[in-house]
N, C-alpha and C positions, 0 to 999 in steps of 0.2 A: 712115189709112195702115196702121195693124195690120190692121183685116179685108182690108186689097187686098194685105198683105205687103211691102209698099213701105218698102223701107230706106230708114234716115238717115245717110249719110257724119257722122263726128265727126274733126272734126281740134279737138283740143282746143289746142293749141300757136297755130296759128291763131286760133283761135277766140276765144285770149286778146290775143293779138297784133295785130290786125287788129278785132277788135268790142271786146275788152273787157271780154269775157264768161268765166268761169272759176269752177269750185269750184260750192259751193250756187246761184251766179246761171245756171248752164250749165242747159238743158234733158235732159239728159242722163240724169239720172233719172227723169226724167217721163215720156220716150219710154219707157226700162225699163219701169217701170211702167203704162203705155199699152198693153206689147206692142209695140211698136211696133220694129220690126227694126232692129238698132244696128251699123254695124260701124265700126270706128277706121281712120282716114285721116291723110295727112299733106298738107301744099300743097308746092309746090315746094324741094325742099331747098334751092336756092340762093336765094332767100328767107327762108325757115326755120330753117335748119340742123338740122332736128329728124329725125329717121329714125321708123319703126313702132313699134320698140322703147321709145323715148321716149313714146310714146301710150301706150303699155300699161303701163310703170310707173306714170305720171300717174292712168292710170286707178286702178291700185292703192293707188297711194298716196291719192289725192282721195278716191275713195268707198269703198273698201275691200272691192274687190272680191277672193274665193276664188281660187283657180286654175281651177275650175273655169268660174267666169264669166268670168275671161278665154278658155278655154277655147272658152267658145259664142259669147265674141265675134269669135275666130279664125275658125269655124265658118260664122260670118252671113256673113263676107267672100266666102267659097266659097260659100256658099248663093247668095248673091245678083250674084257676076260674071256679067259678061259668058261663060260658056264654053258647049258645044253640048252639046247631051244633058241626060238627066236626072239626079235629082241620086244620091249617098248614100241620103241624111234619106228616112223618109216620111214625106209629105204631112201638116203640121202637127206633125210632131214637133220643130219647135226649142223650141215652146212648153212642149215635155215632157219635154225635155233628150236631143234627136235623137237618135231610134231608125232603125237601118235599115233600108231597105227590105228587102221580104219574103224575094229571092233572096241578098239577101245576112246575112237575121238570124244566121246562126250562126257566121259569120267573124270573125273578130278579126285588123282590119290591124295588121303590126307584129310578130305572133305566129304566126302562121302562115298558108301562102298560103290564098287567095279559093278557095273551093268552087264544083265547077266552073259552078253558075247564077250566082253571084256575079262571077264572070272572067266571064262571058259579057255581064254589065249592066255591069260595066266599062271591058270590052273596046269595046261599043256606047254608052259614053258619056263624055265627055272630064270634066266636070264630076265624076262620080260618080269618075272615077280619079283627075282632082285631090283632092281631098276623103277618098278611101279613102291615099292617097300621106300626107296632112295626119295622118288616123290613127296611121297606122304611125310617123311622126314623133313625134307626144304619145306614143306608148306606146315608144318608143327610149327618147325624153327619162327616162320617168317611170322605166324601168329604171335608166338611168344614175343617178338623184334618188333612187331608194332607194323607188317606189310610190311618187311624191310624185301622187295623184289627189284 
């Protein structure tokens, strides 16, 4: 699954609810440690009653994950949708703490607009504008949070 890039939905809330499974017994490290592409899920709310937010505390709280790895687990979500065009990240870089692609290396979403090759691989990609959008968002955030990176 790592060398083909092949994500693993996590609904951890679920996963305890319905399997059983949770904390040290969850494979959820091991995928980390695998490589193996992770992103946080939820099953039906009304089932659940659990929202996204609630995964990503869990997360934090269970294994004691930085902001930062919450971060790249936001990131995988977008990586790996469903959306059309390419992406942000280049090629291999979640493994390296996603760098972007070439036209857009010198931009900083969030802080100032896309350089005009940058707006142009944007403009031609639905994913890579999702994703650039998701940016400017963490970097709102971390102004508001005082550089919390």
């Amino acid at each position: 699954m790592a060398r083909r890039g092949v994500a693993v939905e996590v609904p951890f809330s679920s996963n305890k609810q319905i399997l059983g499974v949770a904390g040290d017994d969850h494979p959820f490290n091991a995928y980390r440690r695998h490589g193996v592409p992770v992103v946080l899920a939820t099953d039906d709310p009304g089932v659940s009653r659990i929202d996204i937010s609630h995964e990503y505390q869990y997360a934090r709280a269970t294994y004691g994950l930085s902001y930062t790895e919450l971060k790249d687990l936001a990131r995988a979500s977008l990586e790996h949708a469903f959306l059309d065009g390419d992406s942000l990240w280049a090629a291999g870089s979640a493994r390296t703490g996603y760098r972007p692609v070439r036209a857009c290396a010198g931009s900083q979403p969030g802080i100032a607009p896309p350089a005009p090759a940058c707006a142009r691989h944007l403009a031609d990609n639905a994913k890579a504008a999702a994703e650039w959008r998701q940016e400017a968002a963490f970097a709102g955030f971390e102004r508001r949070q005082g550089g919390a990176r």
